[in-house]
N, CA, C and O of each residue as an XYZ file, in Angstrom:
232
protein
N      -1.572    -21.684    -43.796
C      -0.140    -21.666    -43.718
C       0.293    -20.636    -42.668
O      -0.513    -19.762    -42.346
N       1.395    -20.676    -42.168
C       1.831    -20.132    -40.909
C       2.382    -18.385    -41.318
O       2.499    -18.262    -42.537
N       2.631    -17.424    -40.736
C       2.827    -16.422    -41.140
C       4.181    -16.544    -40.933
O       4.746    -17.097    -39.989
N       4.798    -15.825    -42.161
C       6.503    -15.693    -41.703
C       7.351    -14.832    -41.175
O       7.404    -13.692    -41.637
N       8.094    -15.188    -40.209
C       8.452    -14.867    -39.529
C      10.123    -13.827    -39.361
O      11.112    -14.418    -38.928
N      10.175    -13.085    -39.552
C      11.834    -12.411    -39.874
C      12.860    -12.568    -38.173
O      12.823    -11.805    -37.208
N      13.618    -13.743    -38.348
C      14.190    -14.134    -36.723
C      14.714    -12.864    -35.993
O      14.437    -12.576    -34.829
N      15.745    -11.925    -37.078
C      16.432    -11.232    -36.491
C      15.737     -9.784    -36.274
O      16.336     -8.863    -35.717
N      14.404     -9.672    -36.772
C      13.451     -8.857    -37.087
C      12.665     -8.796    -35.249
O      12.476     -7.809    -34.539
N      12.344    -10.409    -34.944
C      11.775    -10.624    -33.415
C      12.798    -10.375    -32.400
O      12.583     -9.740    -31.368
N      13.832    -10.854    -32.703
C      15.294    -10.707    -31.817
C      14.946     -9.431    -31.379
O      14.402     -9.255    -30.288
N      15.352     -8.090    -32.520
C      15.660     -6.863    -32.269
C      14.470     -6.487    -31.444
O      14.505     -5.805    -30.420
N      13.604     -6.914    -31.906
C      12.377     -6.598    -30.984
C      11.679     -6.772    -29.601
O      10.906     -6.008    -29.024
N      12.221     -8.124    -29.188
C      11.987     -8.550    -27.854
C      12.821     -7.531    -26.996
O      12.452     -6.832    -26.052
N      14.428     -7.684    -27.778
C      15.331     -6.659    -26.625
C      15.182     -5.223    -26.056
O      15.520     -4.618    -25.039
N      14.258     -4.877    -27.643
C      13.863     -3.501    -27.446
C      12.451     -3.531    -25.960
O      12.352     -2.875    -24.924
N      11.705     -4.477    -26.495
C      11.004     -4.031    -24.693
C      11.313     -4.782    -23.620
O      10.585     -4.918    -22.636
N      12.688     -5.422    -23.825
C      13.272     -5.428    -22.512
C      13.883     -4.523    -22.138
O      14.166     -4.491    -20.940
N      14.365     -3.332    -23.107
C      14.993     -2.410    -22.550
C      14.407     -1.333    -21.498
O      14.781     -0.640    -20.552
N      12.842     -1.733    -22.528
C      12.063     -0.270    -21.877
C      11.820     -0.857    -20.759
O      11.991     -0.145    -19.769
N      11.362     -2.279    -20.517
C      10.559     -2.658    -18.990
C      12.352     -2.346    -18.167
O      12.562     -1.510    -17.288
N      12.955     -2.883    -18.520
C      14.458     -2.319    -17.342
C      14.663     -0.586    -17.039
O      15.090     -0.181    -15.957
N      14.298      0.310    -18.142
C      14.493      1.622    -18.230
C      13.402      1.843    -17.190
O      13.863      2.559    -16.300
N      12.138      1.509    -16.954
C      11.250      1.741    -16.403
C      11.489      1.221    -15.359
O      11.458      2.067    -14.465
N      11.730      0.195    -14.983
C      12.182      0.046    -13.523
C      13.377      0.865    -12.579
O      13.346      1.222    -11.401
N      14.323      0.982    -13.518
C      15.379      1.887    -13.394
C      14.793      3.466    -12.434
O      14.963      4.067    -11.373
N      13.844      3.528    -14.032
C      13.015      4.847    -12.969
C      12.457      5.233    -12.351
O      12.373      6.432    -12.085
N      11.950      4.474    -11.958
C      11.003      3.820    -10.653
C      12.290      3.982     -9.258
O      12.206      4.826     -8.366
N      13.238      3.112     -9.369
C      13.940      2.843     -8.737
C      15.048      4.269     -8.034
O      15.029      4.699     -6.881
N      15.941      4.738     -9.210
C      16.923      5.945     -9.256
C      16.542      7.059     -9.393
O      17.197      7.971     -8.888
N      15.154      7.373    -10.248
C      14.873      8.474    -10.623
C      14.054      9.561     -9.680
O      13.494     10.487    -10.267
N      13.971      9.484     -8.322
C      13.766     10.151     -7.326
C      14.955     11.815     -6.595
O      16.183     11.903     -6.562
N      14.048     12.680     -6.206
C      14.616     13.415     -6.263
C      15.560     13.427     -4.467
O      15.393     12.603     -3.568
N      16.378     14.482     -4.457
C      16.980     14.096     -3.698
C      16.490     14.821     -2.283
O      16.923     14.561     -1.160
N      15.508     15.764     -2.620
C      14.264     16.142     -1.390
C      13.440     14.898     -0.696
O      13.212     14.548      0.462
N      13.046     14.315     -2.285
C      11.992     13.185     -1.956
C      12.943     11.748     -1.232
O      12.352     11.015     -0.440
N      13.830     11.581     -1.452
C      15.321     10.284     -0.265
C      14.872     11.304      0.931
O      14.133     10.862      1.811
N      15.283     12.585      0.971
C      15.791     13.003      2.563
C      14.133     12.928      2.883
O      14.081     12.180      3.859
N      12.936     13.278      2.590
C      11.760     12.974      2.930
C      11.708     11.869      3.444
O      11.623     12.013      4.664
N      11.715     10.742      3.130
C      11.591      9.735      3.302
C      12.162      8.949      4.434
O      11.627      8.113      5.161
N      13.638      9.520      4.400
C      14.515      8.870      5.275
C      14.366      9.639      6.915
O      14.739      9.241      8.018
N      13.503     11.155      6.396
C      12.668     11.688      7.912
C      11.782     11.325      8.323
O      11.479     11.554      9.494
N      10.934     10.524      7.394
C      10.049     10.127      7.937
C      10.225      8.556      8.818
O       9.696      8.100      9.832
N      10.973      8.181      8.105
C      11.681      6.796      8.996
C      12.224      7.043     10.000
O      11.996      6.106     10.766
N      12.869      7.823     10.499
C      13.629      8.396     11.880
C      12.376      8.860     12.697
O      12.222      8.827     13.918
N      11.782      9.165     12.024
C      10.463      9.761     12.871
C       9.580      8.717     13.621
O       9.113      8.673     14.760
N       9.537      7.941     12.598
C       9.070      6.675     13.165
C       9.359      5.182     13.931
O       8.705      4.180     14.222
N      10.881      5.718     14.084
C      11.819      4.873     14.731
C      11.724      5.703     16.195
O      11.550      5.253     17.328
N      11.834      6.548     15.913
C      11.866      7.642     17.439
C      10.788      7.450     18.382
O      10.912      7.380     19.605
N       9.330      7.343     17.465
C       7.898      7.217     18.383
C       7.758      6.046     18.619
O       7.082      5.791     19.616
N       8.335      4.858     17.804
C       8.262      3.609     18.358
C       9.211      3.197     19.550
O       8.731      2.460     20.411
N      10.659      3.658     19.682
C      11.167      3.688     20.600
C      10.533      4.034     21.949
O      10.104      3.250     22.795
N      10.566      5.456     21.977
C       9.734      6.132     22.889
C       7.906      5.712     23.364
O       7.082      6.218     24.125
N       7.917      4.861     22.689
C       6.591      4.227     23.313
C       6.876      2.988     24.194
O       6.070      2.757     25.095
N       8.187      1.973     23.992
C       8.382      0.729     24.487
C       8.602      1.284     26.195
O       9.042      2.346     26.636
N       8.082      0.048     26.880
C       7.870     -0.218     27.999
C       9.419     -0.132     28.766
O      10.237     -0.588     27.967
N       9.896      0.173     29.668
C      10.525     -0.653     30.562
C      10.368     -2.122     31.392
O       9.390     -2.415     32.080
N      11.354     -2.832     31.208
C      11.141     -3.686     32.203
C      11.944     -3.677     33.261
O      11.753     -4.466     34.187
């Protein structure tokens, strides 16, 4: 026989680790510091600069 099942018991439960997989992405996403953005965004200028400065003239 099948095991039984409490609906609103799975409900509460699925949402709960959808919350965490969204919380976790969240922090992944926002939870960076604001040294580690300006890092980042120097290092992209940096690398926009040497790629520039390498292209050829025509």
């Amino acid at each position: 026989m099948a095991e039984i099942l409490n609906l609103n018991q799975a409900r509460k439960a699925k949402a709960k680790t959808d919350a965490k997989t969204k919380a976790a992405e969240n922090r992944a996403k926002f939870g960076r510091a604001k040294v580690d953005k300006a890092l980042d965004a120097a290092r992209a200028e940096k690398l926009k600069r040497d790629l520039d400065g390498a292209k050829r003239e025509e």
